[in-house]
C-alpha positions in Angstrom: 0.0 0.0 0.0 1.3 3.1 -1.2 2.0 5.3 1.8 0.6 9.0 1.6 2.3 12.2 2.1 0.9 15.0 4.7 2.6 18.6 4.0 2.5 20.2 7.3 0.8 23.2 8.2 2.0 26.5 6.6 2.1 29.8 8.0 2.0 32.5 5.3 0.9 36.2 4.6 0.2 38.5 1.3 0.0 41.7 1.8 -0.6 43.8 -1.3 -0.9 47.7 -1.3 -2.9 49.9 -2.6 -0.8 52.9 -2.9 -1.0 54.4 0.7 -4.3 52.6 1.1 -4.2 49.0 2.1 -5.0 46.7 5.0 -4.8 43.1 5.2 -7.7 40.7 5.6 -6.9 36.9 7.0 -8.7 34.3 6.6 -7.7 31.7 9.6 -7.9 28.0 9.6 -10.2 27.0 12.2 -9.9 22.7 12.9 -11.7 21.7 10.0 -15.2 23.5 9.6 -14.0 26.1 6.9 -12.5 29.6 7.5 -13.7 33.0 8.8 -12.9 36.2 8.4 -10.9 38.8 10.4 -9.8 42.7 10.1 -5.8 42.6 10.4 -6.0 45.4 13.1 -3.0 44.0 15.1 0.1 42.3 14.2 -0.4 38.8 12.9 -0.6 35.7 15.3 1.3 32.6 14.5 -1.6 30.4 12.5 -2.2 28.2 10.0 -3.6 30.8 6.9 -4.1 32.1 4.0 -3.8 36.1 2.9 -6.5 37.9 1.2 -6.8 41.9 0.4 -9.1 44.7 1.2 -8.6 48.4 0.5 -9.1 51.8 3.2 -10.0 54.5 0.8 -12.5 57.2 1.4 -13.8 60.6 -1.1 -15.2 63.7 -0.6 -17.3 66.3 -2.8 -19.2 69.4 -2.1 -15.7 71.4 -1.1 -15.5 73.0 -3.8 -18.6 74.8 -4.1 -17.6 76.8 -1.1 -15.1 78.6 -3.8 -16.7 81.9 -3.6 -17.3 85.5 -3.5 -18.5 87.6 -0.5 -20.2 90.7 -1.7 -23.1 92.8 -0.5 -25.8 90.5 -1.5 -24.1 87.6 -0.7 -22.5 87.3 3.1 -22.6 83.5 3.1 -22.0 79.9 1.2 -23.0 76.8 1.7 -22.1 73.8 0.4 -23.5 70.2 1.0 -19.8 68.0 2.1 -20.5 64.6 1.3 -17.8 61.6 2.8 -18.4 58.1 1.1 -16.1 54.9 2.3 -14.9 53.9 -0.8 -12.7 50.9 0.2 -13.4 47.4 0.9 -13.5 47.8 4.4 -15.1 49.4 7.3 -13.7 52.8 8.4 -13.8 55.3 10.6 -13.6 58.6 9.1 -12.8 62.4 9.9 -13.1 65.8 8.2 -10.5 68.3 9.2 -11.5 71.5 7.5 -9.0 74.6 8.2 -8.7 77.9 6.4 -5.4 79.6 5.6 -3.4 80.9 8.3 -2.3 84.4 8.2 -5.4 85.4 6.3 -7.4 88.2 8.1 -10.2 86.5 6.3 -9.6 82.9 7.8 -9.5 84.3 11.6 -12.6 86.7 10.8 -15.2 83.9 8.9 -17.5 81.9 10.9 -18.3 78.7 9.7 -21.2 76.8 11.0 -21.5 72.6 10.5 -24.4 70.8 11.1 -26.6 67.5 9.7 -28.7 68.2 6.9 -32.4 67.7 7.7 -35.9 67.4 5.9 -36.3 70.6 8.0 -33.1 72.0 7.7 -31.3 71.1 4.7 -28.3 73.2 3.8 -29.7 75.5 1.7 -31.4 77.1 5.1 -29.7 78.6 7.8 -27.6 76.7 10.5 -29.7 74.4 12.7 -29.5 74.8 16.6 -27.2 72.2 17.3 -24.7 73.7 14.1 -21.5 73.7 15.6 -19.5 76.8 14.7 -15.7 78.1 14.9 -12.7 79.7 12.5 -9.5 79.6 11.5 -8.1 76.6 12.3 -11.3 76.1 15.3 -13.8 74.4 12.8 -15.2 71.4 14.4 -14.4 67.9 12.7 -17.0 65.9 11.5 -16.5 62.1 12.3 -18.3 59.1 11.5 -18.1 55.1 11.0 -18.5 54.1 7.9 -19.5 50.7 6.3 -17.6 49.7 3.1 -19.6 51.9 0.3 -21.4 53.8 2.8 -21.4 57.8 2.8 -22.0 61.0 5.7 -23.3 63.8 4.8 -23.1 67.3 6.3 -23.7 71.0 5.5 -20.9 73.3 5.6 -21.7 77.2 5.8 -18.7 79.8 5.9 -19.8 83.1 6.6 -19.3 87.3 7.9 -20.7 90.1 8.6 -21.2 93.4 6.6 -18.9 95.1 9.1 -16.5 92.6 7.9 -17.2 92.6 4.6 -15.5 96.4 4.9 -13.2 95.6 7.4 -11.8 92.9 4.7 -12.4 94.0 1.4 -10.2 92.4 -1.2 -8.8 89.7 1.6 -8.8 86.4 0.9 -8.4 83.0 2.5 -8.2 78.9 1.5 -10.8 76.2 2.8 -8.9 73.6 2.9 -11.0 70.1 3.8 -8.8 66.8 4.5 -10.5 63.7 4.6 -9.2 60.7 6.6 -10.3 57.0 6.5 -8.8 55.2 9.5 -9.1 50.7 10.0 -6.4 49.9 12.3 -3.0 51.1 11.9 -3.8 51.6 8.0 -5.4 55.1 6.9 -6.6 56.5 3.5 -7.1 59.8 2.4 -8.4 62.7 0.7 -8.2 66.6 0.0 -9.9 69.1 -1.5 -9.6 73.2 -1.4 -12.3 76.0 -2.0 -10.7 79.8 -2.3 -13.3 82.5 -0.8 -12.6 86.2 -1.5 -14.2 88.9 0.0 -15.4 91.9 -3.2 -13.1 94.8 -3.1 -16.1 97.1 -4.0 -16.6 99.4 -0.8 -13.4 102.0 -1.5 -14.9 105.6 -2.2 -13.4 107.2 -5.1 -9.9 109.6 -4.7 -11.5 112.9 -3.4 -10.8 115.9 -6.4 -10.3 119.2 -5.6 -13.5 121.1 -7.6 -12.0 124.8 -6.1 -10.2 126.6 -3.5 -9.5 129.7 -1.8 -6.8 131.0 0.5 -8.2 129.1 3.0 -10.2 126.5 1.7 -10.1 123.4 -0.5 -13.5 122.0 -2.0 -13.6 118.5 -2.8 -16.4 115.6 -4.4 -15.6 111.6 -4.6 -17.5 109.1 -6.0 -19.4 106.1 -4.4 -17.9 102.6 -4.3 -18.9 99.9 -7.0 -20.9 98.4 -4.0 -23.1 101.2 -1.8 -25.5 98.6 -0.3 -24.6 98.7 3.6 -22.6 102.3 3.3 -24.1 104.7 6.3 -21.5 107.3 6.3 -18.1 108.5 4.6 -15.2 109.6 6.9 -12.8 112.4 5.2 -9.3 112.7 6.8 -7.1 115.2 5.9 -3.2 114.3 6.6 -4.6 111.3 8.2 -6.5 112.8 10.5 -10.6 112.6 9.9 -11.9 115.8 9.9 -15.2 115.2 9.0 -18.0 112.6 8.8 -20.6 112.5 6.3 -23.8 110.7 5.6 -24.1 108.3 2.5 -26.0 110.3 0.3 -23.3 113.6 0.7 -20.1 113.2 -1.2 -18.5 116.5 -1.3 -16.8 118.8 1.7 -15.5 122.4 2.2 -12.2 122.1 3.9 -11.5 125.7 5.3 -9.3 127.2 8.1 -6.6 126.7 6.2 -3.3 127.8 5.2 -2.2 130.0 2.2 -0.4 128.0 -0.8 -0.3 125.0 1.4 -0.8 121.5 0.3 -3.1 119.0 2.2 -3.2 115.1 1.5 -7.0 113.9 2.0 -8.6 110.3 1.8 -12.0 108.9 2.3 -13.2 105.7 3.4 -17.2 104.0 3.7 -18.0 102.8 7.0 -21.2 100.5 6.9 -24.3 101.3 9.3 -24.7 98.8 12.2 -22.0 98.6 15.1 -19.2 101.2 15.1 -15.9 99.8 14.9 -16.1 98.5 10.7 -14.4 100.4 7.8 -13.9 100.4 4.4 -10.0 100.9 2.8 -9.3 104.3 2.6 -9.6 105.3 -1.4 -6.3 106.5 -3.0 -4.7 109.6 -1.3 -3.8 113.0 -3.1 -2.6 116.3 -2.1 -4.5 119.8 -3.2 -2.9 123.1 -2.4 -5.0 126.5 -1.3 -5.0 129.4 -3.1 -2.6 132.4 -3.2 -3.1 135.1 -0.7 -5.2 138.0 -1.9 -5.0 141.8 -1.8 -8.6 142.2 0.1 -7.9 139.7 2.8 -6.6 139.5 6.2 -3.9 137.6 7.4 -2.1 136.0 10.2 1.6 135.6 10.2 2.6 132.4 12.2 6.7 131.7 13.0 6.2 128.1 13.4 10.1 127.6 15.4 8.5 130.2 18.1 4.7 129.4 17.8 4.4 133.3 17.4 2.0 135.5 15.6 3.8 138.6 14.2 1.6 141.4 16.0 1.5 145.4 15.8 3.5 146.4 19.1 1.1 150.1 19.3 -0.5 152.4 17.4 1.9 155.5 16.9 4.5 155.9 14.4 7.8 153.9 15.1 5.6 151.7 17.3 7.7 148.3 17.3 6.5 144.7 14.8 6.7 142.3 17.3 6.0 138.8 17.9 3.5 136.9 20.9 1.3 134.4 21.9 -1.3 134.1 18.8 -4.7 135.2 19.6 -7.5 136.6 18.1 -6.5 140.0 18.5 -6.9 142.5 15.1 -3.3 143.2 16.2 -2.1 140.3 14.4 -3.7 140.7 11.4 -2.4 142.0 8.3 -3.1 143.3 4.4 -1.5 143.5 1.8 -1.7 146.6 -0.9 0.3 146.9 -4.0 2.2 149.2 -4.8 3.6 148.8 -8.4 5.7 145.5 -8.0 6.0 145.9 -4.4 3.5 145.3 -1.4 2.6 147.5 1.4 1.8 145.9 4.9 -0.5 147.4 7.2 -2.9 146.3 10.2 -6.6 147.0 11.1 -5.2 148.1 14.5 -3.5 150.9 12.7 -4.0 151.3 9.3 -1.9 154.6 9.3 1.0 152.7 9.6 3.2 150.4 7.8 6.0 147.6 8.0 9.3 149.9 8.4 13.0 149.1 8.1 15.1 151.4 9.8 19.0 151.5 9.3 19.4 150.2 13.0 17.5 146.9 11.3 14.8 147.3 13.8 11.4 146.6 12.3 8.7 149.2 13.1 5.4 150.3 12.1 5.9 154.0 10.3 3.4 156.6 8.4 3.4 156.1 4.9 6.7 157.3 2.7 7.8 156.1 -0.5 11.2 154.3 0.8 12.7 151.0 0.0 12.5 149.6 3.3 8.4 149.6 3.4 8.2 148.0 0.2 7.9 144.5 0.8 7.7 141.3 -1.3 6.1 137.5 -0.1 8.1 134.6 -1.4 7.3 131.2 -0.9 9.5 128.9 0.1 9.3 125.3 -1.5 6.1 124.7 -3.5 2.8 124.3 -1.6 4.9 124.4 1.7 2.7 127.1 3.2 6.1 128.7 4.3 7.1 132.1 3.5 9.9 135.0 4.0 8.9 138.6 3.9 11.8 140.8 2.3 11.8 144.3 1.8 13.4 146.1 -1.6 17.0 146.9 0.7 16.6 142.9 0.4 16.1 142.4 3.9 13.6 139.8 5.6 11.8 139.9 8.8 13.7 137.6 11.8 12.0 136.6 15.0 14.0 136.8 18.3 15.2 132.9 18.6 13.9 133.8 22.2 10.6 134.4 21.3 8.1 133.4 23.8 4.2 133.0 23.9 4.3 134.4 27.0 5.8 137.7 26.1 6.0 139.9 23.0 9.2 140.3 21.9 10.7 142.9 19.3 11.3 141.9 15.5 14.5 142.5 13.5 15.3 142.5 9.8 18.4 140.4 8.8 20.1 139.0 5.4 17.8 136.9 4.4 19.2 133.3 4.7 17.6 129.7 5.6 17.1 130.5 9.3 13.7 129.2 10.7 13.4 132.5 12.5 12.3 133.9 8.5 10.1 131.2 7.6 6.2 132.5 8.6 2.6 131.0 7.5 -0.2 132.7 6.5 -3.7 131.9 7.5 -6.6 133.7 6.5 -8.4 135.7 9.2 -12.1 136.1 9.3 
């Protein structure tokens, strides 16, 4: 009788992988009623076996419809994020989603998740038990998933029409990563959605439409988007200087200095809470007007912080310099006389800016001389700074120890670049 062979128990594995994506199933000899199946969550145990294969692989869709546009109109998106298990095997599964970091947009969104209901699908607002957060605080979505079986959940990412101003033009990245997890073996998924907020709340650049000696008249247009806009705030050298209802678009700047140039801006600030902003437009600079022959004016030393100011009323009465007030005594016109001007004050409009030999400066009766024939000449265009040299080609000099507190006696000196020359002009009313 021919004796028969018995090949002895084997103890094998297979593993095959399915790019980043595999597990492996075994299917373990039990005596000798057949097989049954295990996941492979744990290192294998020394058995008699045979290897089969199964796949961890999820998707995800509905990410990408959250690429959007914030405008006016249009404060939120939503988007219906569906997961399916599209391995072999069961998984559990997780949806990280996380917006850009750095983005002022990413930190400032709110984005609501929540299950979609016959009552509440995701075309509605956020159910009560939405959970919300930013940035990188947007709740996960998990679930456990059967091979071929799918989740589904609303995403919403939102603001506010505060922050649609306060982050015009900003943008930010959604991004959504998907992981399927059976054991120690994982699969994946990704997907991005890039949200912009409208840059379509800047006010136009403000345009000068006229100006004076002391004033500067200006118009800007709306922005592309005026839905939401309750006021405009006009700053001049960055500083607002006034605040303007929606429907006005144009401002009188006055007080100002002669020949001066000012920079001015606007920006829309939205109705609702304080606190929300538009860009500020484009800034430009307008200049005033040149001083006139009718008007009145007050002579500033801006080194002392003094006002050049008629020291009395009788002839040989000293120009001086003090504290600036209101006072007519520190107001001055201007009168031509041929190429030259004549400078008097309302205080005492017999008399006139005087040069003596001792280079004093003092007020004098009218006499056809040089030294009260006087020319204005600014310095550096639109500066608002100016020296005041007679025909002998001699300019008026504060004392450098001018003080507010006292009036102090003027001289004339060569004119040079000495602060103590340099004087503004502002209009008086």
């Amino acid at each position: 009788m021919t004796a028969r062979r018995h090949r002895a128990p084997v103890d094998r594995r297979r593993l095959v992988l399915l790019g980043s994506t595999a597990v492996a199933l075994l299917a373990l000899g039990i005596g000798t009623a057949g097989t049954a199946r295990a996941t492979w969550t744990a290192p294998a145990q020394t058995v008699g076996a045979h290897a089969s294969t199964g796949s961890v692989a999820v998707t995800v869709s509905g990410v990408e419809d959250l690429a959007s546009t914030y405008t006016s109109s249009a404060l939120g998106h939503a988007a219906t994020v569906t997961i399916v298990n599209s391995g072999t095997v069961p998984a559990d599964v997780r949806l990280a989603l996380t917006a850009s970091v750095g983005a002022a947009l990413s930190t400032a969104q709110r984005v609501d998740v929540w299950q979609p209901t016959a009552g509440n699908p995701c075309t509605g607002s956020p159910s009560s038990t939405a959970r919300s957060g930013s940035g990188s605080t947007i709740p996960d979505v998990t679930a456990s998933l059967a091979a071929g079986a799918s989740t589904t959940s609303c995403v919403r990412t939102s603001v506010t029409q505060g922050q649609r101003f306060d982050l015009s033009g900003g943008a930010t990245t959604l991004d959504a990563v998907v992981t399927a997890r059976q054991g120690s073996w994982t699969g994946t998924a990704h997907a991005r959605a890039s949200q912009v907020v409208a840059a379509t709340v800047t006010p136009g650049m403000p345009t000068k439409t006229s100006e004076t000696d002391s004033s500067i008249a200006l118009t800007w247009s709306a922005p592309a988007d005026t839905s939401g806009v309750g006021s405009y705030v006009l700053a001049r050298d960055g500083v607002p200087i006034a605040t303007l209802p929606a429907s006005t678009r144009s401002y009188t700047d006055t007080g100002l200095q002669v020949s001066t140039y000012y920079a001015y801006d606007v920006r829309a600030v939205p109705t609702g809470p304080a606190g929300h902003s538009s860009p500020v437009s484009t800034r430009i600079q307008h200049a005033t007007g040149w001083f006139t022959t009718t008007g009145r004016y007050v002579l500033r030393n801006p080194a002392t912080g003094t006002c050049v100011t008629a020291g009395g009323t009788t002839s040989g009465s000293p120009i001086s310099t003090a504290g600036c007030t209101t006072s007519t005594t520190q107001t001055w016109q201007f009168s031509v006389d041929g190429d030259w001007l004549r400078v008097t004050s309302p205080s005492a409009p017999q008399l006139y800016w005087d040069a003596p030999s001792d280079r004093s400066a003092v007020l004098r009766t009218l006499n056809d001389i040089s030294a009260q024939k006087w020319s204005v000449e600014a310095v550096g265009a639109g500066s608002g700074l100016f020296r005041l040299h007679n025909k002998n080609d001699l300019c008026l000099t504060a004392a450098a120890s001018s003080s507010a507190s006292a009036s102090t006696a003027m001289t004339v000196a060569d004119c040079g670049s000495s602060t103590l020359q340099l004087f503004t002009l502002r209009a008086s009313s």
